[in-house]
C-alpha positions as CSV (number, residue, x, y, z in Angstrom):
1,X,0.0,0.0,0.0
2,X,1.5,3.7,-0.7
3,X,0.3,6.4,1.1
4,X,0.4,8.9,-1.8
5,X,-2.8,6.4,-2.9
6,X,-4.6,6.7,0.4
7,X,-4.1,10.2,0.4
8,X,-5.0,10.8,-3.2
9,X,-8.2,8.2,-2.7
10,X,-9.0,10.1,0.5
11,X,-8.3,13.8,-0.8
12,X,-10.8,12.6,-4.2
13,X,-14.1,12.1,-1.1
14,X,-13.4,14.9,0.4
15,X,-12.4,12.7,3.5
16,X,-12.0,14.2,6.9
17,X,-11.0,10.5,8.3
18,X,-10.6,7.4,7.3
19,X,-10.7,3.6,8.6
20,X,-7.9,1.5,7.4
21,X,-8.7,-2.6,6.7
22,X,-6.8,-5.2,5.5
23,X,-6.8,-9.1,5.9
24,X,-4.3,-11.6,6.5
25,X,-4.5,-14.5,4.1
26,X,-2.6,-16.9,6.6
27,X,-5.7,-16.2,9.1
28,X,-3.8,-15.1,11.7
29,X,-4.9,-11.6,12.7
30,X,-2.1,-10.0,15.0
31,X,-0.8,-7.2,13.3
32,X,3.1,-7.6,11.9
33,X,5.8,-4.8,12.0
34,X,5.0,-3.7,8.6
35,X,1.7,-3.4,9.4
36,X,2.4,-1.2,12.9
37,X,4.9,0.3,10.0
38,X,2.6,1.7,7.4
39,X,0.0,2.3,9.9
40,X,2.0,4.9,11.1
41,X,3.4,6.1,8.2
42,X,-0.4,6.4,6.8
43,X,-1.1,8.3,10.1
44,X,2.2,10.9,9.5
45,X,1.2,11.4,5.4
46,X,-2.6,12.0,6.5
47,X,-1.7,14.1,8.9
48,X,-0.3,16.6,6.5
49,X,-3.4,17.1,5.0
50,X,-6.0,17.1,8.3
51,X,-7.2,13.6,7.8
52,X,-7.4,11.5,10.8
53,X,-7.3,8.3,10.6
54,X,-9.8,6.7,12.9
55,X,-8.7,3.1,13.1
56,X,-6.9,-0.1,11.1
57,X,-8.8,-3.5,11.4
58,X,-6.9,-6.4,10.1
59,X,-9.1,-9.5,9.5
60,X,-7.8,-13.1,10.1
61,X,-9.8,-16.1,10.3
62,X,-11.6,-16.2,13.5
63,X,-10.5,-12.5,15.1
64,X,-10.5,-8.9,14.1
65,X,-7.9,-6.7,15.9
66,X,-8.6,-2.9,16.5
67,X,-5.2,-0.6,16.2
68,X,-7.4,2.4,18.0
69,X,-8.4,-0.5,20.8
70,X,-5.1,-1.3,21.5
71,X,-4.3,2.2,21.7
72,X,-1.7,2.3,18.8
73,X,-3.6,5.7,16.9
């Protein structure tokens, strides 16, 4: 994922936030450092522009983990 995207995709609705979502194809839900990585780097380039971005669910199999829950945004 590159942030210019999200920002460009977020910028085209007139976005003040956004919820980030992605799933893990091995089922397993907990979040790896390159997600915890381009979370935050999605956080920093929406920043820029005065989107917030509200949460990141990754899906797995059986669990759904919350980034904002967790207290990582």
């Amino acid at each position: 994922m590159y942030p210019r995207i999200v920002v460009q995709q977020a910028l085209a609705h007139n976005a003040a936030a956004v919820i980030l979502a992605h799933n893990h194809p091995s089922g397993v839900a907990e979040p790896s450092r390159a997600d915890k990585a381009i979370t935050e780097r999605l956080v920093q380039a929406l920043m820029l522009v005065d989107i917030k971005v509200l949460d990141h669910f990754i899906v797995g199999d059986a669990d759904v983990i919350s980034f904002a829950e967790r207290g990582w945004l």
